[in-house]
VOMARDO-675208 format. One record per atom (N, C-alpha, C): residue in one letter; x, y, z. Coordinates in steps of 0.001 Angstrom, whole numbers, plus 500000, padded with zeros to 6 digits. Layout:
<atoms>
AXYZ
...
</atoms>
This chain:
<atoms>
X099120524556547517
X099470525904547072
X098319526479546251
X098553527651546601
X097266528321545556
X097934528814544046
X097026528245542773
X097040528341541386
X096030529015540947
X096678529292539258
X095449529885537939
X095405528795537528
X094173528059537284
X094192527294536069
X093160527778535215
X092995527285533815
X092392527339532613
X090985526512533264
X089989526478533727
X088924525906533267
X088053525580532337
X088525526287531295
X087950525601529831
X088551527210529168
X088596526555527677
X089121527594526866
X088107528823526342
X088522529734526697
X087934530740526376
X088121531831527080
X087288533138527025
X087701534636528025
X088661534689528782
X088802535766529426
X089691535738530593
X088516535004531646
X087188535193531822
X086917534399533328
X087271533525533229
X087529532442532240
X087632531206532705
X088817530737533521
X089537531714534054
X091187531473534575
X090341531420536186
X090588530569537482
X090112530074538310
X091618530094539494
X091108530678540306
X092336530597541648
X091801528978542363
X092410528170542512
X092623527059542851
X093416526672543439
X093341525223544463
X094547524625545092
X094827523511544813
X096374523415544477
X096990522377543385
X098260522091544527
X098201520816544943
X099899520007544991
X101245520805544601
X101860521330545711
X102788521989545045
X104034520803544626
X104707521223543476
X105155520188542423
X106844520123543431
X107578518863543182
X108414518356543563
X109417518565542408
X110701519063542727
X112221518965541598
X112035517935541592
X112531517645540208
X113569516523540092
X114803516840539839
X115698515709539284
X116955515547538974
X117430517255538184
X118580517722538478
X118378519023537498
X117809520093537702
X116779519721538719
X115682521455538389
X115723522060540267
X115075523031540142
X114932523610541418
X113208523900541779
X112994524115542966
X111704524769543089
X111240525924543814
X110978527036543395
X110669528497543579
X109689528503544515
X109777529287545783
X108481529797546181
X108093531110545502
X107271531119544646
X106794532497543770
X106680533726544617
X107124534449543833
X106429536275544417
X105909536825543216
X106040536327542309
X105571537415541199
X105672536536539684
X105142536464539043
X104809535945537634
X104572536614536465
X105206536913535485
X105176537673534510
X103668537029533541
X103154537984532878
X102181537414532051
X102176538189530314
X102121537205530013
X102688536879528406
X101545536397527410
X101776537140526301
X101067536291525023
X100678535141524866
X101914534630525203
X101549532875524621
X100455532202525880
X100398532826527214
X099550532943528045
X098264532796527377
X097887533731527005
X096531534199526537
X096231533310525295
X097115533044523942
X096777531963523802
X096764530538523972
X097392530284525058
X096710529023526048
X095382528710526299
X095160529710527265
X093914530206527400
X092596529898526695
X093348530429525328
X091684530423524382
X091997528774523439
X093148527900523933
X093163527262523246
X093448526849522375
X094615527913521910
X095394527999521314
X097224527591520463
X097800527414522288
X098982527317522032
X099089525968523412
X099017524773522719
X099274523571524437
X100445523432524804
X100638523363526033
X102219523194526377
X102565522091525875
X104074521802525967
X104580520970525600
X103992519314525855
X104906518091525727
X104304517385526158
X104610516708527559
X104165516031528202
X104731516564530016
X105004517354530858
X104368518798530306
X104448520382531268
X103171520080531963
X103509520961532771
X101811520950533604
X101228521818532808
X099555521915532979
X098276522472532501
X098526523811532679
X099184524104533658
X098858525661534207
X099846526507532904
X099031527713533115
X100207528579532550
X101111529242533216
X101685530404532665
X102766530670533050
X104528530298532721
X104954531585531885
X106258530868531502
X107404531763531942
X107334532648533533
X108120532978533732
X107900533605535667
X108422533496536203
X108538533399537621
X109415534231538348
X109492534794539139
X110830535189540274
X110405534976541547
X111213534619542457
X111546534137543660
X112113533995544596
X111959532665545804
X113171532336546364
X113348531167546179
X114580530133545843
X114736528904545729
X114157528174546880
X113407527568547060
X113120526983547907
X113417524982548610
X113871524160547527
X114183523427547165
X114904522658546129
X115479521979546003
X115775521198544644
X117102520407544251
X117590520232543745
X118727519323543135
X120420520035543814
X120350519440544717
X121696520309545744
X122659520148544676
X123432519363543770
X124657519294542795
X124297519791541633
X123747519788541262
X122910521102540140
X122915522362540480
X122976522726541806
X122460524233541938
X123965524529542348
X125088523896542675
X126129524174543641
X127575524269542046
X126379523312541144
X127722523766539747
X126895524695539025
X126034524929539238
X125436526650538830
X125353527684539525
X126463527657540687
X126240528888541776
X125002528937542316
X124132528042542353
X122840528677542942
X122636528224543833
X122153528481544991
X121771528409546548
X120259528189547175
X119680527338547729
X118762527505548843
X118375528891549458
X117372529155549213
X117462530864549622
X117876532122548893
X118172531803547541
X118515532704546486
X117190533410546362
X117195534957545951
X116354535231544657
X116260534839543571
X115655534642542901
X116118534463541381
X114773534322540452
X114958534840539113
X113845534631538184
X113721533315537248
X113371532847536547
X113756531512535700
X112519531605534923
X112861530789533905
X112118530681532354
X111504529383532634
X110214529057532627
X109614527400532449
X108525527548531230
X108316526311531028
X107393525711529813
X106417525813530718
X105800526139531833
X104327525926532134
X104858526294533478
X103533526229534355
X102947526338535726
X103733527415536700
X103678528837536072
X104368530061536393
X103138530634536733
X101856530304537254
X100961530956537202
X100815530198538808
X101492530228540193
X101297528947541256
X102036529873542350
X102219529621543333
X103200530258544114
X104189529081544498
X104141527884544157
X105370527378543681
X105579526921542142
X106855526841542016
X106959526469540430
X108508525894540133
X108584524734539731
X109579524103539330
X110353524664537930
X111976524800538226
X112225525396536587
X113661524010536975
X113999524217535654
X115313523676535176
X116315524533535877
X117289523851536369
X118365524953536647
X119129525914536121
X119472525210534655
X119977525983533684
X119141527462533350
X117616527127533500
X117039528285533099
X116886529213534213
X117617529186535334
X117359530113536600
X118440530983536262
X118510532328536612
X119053533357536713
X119060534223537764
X120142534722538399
X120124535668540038
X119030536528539508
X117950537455540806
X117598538561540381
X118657539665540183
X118445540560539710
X119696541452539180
X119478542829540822
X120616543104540568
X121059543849541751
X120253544905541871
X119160545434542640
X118502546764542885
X117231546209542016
X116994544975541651
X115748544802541171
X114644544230542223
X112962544261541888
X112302543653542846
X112005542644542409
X111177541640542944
X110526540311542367
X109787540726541315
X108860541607541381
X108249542259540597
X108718542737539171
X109561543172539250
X110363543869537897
X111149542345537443
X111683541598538272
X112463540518537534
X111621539448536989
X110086539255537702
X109639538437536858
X108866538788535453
X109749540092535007
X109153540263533846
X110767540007532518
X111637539685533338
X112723539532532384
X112917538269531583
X112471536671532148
X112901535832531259
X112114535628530116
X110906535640529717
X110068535518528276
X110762536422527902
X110756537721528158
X111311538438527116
X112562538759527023
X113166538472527620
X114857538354527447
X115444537517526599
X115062536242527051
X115268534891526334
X115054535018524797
X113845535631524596
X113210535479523620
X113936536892522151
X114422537745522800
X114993538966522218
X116404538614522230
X116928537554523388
X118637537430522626
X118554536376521706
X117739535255521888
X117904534114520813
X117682534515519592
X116478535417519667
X116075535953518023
X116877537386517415
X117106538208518050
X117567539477517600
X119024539013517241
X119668538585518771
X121289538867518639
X121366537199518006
X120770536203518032
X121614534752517971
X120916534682516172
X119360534393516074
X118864534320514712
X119334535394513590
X118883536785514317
X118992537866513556
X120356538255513543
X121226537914514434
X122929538633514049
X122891540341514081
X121950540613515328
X122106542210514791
X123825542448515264
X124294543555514607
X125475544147515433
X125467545301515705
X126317546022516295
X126781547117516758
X126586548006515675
X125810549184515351
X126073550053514438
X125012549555513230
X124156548425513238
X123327548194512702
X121884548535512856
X120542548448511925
X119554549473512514
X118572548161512761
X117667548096513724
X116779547058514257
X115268547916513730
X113982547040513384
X112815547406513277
X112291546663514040
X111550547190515299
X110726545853516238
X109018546415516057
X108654545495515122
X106909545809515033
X106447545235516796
X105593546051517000
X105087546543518481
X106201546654519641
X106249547937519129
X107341548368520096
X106774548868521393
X105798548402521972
X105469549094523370
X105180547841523928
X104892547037523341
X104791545445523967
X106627545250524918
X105574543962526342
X106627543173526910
X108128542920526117
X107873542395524845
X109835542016524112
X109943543521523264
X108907544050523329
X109211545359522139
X110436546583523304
X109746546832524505
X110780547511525278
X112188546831525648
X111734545528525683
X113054544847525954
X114236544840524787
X113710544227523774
X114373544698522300
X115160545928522126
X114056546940522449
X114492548720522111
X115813549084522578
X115757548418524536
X116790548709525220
X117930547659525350
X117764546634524881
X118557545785524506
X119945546060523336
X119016546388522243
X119687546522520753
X120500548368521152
X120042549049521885
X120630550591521917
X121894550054522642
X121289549588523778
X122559549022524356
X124085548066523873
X123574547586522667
X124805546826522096
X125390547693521100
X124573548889520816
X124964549681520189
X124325549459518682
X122728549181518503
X122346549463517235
X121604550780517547
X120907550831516074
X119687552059515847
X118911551046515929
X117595552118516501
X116110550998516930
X115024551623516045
X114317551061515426
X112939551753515269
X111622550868515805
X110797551594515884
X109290550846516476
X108269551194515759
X107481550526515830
X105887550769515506
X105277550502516628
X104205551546516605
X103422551873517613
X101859551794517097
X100792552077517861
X099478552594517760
X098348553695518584
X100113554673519336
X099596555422519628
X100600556761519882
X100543557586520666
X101293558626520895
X101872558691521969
X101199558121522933
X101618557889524343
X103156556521524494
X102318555665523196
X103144554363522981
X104470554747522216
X104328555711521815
X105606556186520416
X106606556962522012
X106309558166522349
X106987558861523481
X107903557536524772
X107021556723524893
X107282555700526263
X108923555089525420
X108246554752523718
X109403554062522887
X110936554979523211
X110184555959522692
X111608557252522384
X112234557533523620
X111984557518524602
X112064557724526160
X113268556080526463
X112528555101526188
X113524553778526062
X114348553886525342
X114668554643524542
X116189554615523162
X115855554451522183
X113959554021521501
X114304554260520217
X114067555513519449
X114924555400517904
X115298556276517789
X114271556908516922
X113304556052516645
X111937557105516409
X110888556083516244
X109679556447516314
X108242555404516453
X107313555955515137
X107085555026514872
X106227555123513388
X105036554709514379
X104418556033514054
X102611555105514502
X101710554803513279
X101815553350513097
X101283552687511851
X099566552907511414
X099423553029512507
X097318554128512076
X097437554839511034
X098825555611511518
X098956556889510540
X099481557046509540
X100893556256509799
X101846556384509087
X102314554736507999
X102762554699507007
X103151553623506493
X104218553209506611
X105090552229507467
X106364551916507913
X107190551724506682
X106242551165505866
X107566551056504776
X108268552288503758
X107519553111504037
X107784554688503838
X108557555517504605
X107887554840505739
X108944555605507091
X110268555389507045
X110240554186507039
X112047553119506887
X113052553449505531
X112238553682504811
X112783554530503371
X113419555436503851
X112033556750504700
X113072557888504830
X113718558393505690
X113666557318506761
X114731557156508042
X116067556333507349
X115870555582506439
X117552555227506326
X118208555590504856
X117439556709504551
X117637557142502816
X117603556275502121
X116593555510501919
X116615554353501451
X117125553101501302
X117771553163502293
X118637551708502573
X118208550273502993
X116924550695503896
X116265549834504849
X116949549611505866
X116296548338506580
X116837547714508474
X117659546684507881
X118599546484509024
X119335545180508708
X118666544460509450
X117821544161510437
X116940543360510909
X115978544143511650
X114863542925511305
X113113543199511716
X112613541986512485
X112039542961513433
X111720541528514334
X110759541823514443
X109178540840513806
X108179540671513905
X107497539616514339
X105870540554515129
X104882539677515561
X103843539572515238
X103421540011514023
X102365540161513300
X102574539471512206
X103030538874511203
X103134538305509955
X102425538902509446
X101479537392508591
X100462537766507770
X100708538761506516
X100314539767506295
X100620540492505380
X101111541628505643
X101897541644506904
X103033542139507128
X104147541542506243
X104790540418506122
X105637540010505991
X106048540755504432
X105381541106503735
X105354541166502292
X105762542636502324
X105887543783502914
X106038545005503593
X107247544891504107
X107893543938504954
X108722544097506020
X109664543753504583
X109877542767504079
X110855542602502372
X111159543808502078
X110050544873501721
X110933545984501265
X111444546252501677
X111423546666503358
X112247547406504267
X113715546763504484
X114165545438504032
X115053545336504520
X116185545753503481
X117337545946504203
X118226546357503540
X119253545152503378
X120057545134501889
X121143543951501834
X121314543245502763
X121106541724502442
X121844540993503701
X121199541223504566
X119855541828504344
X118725542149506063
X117987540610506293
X117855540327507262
X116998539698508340
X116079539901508671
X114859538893508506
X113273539285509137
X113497538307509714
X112896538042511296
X112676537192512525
X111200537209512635
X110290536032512434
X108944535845512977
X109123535301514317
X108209535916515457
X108355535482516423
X106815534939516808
X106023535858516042
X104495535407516921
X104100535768515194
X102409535306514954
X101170535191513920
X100003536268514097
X100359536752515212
X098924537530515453
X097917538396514240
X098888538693512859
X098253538685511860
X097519538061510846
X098082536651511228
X097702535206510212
X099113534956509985
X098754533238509702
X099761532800508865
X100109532048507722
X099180532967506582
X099508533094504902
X100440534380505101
X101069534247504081
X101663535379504168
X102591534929502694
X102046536172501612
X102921536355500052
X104066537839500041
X104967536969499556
X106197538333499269
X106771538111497929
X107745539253497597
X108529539201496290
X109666538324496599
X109423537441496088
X111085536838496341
X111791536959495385
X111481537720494572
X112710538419493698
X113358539310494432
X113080539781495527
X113199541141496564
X114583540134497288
X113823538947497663
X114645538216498462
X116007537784498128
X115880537369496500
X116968537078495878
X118008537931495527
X117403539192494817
X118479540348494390
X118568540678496461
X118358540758497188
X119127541536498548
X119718540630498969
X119673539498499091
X120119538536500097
X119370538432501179
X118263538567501129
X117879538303502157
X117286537019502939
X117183537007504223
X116915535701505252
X115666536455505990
X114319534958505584
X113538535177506629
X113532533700507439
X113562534083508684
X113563532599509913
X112497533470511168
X112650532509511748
X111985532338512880
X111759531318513633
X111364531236514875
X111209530766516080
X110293530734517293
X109676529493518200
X109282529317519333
X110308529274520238
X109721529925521422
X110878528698522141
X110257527937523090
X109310528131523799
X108563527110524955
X109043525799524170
X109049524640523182
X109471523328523036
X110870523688522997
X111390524222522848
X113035523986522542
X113409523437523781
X114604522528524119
X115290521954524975
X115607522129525827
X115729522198527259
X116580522667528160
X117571523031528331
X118415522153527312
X119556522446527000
X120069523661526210
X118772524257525454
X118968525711524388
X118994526511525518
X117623526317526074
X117473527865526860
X118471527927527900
X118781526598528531
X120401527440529630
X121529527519528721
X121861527435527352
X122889527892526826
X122198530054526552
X120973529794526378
X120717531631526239
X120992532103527637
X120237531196529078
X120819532493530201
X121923532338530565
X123074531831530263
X124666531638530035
X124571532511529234
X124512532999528458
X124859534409527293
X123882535552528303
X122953535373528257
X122444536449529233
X123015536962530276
X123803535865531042
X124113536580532463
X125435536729531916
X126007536717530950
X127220536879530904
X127464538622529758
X126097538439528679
X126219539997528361
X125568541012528844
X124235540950529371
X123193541506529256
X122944541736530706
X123443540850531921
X123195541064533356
X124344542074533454
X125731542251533082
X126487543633533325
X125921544646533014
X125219545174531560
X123990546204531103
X122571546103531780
X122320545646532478
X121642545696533998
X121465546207534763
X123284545929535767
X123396546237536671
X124422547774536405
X124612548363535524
X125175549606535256
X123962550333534720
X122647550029535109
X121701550607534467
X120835551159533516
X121723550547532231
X121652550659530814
X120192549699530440
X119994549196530862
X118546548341530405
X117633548468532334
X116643548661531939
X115883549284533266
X114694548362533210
X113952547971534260
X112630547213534354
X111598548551533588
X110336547564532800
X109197548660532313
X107889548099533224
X107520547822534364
X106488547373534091
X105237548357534459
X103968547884533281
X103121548843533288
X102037548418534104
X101716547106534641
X100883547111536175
X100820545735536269
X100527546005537822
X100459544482538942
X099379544380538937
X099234542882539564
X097713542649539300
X097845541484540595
X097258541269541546
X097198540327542623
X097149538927541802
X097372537833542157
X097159536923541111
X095549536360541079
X095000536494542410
X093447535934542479
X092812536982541074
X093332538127540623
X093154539081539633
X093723538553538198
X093848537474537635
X094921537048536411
X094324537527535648
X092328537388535803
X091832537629534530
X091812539188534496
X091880539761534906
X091540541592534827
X093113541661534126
X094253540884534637
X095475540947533524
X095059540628532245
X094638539588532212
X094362538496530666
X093760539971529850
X092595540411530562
X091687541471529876
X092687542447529329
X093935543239529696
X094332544415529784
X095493543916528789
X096098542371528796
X096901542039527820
X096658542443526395
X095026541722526477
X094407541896525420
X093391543040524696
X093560544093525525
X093448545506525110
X094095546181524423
X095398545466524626
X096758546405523988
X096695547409524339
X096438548021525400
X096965549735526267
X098078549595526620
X098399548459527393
X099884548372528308
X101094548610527274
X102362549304528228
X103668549793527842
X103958548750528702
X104982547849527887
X105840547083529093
X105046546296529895
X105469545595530856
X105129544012531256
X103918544669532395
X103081543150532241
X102207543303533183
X102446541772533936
X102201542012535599
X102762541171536533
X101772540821537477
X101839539589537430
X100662538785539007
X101617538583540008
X101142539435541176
X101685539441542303
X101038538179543534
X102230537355544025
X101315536223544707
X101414536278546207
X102542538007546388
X102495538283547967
X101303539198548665
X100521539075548257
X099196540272548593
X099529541305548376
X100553541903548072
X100837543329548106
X100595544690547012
X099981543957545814
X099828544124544648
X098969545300544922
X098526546982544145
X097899547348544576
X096268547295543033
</atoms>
């Protein structure tokens, strides 16, 4: 089968179209013939060397796929409804970057009704990753207000239309104008562009001073010490990613008089067993707001996969709204 691999850490050239053994299920798992591969952060720092897969994943990257089942564990797939010949997208710890790719069964999910390969392999990183932390860590509810720092990013649209949909208020930060409109256009309910504007000012006078009941950040660093003020009683900060550093000083007198909780989370090591308990909550809340059209695919461009690095490049530009996708049927334009 033809692969990306890493040939040594660094740039995007170093990502290499190659032919690799396509990998065998085991016990439990299934195996995808790829159409499409979502491409992600934790991607890129792979890449530079950054973030190693687990221990026993394959080399390759890639942590999210859609497809057709092509093989795998017949009593596994038959007490998960899943079929030989299915579509379907799925979440893996590695080698989503292949036109085949082995996932766990638990982590497979139908493609959703009226979706393409294309649009679905941009749902499990960031799906997964926005119900475990928003709705499971963070406890947002219904009628509560969400802050998602980079709101035009892959989980930032997903978040936006996620949290409107359960019925919170959303806010975003942005770094541009084009990025603030794309936000407001998705449901949130207004975009701070942080060049300009100071969020923790903004959040003041968007909630009369109350603050967010949860913030879901990917920047730390000396963010984190900022995001404290903003929260309101009993508010929630979620670290999900460092891309700011990770020192990071706050008032924890702030922390003490509000009540407040800061946590956070990976999930590529977490268990097999976590992530098919999230797409069991997924397909059970979030695939009905789906398929009634309330949460919509964003993606902002395909990229052939012999092309990963011209993705890697454009990840790391930060222009893109919404997911960018390696296409492994030629069709990519």
């Amino acid at each position: 089968m033809r692969a990306i691999e890493i040939s040594a850490y660094g740039a995007p050239d170093v990502l290499r179209l190659v032919q690799r053994p396509r990998p065998e299920p085991g016990e439990g798992e299934v195996r995808i013939r790829v159409s499409a591969s979502g491409v992600n952060r934790p991607d890129v720092l792979q890449r530079r060397g950054q973030y190693a897969p687990p221990p026993g994943v394959t080399d390759l990257p890639g942590l999210e796929v859609a497809g057709v089942i092509d093989s795998g564990d017949v009593e596994a797939m038959e007490a998960a409804g899943l079929r030989i010949g299915q579509r379907v997208c799925a979440l893996v710890a590695g080698g989503g970057y292949a036109e085949y790719c082995v996932a766990p069964v638990g982590q497979v999910l139908p493609v959703p009704h009226g979706w393409s390969d294309v649009e679905a392999a941009g749902i499990p990183e960031t799906f997964f990753t926005v119900w475990s932390n928003v709705f499971d860590r963070g406890r947002l509810q219904a009628g509560e207000t969400l802050l998602v720092q980079g709101g035009a990013s892959g989980i930032g649209v997903t978040a936006i239309q996620m949290a409107r949909a359960m019925g919170a208020r959303v806010f975003v930060t942005v770094g541009s104008a084009d990025k603030a409109d794309a936000c407001v256009r998705l449901g949130a309910e207004y975009a701070i562009r942080y060049r300009e504007q100071d969020f923790v000012a903004e959040v003041a006078r968007l909630t009369a001073g109350r603050g967010v009941d949860v913030i879901l950040d990917m920047v730390a660093g000396p963010y984190v010490a900022r995001e404290v003020q903003c929260l309101a009683e009993d508010g929630r900060l979620v670290i999900i990613a460092v891309q700011g550093g990770v020192q990071a000083g706050f008032d924890a007198g702030l922390v003490l008089r509000r009540r407040l909780t800061i946590t956070g989370s990976t999930l590529r090591p977490r268990p097999v067993a976590f992530k098919a308990a999230i797409a069991r909550e997924l397909h059970r809340h979030v695939w009905p707001l789906i398929e009634r059209g309330a949460i919509r695919p964003v993606v902002y461009r395909v990229f052939p996969a012999a092309e990963a690095a011209r993705a890697h490049a454009l990840m790391e530009s930060n222009q893109h709204i919404g997911k960018i996708v390696l296409d492994w049927t030629g069709t990519a334009a």
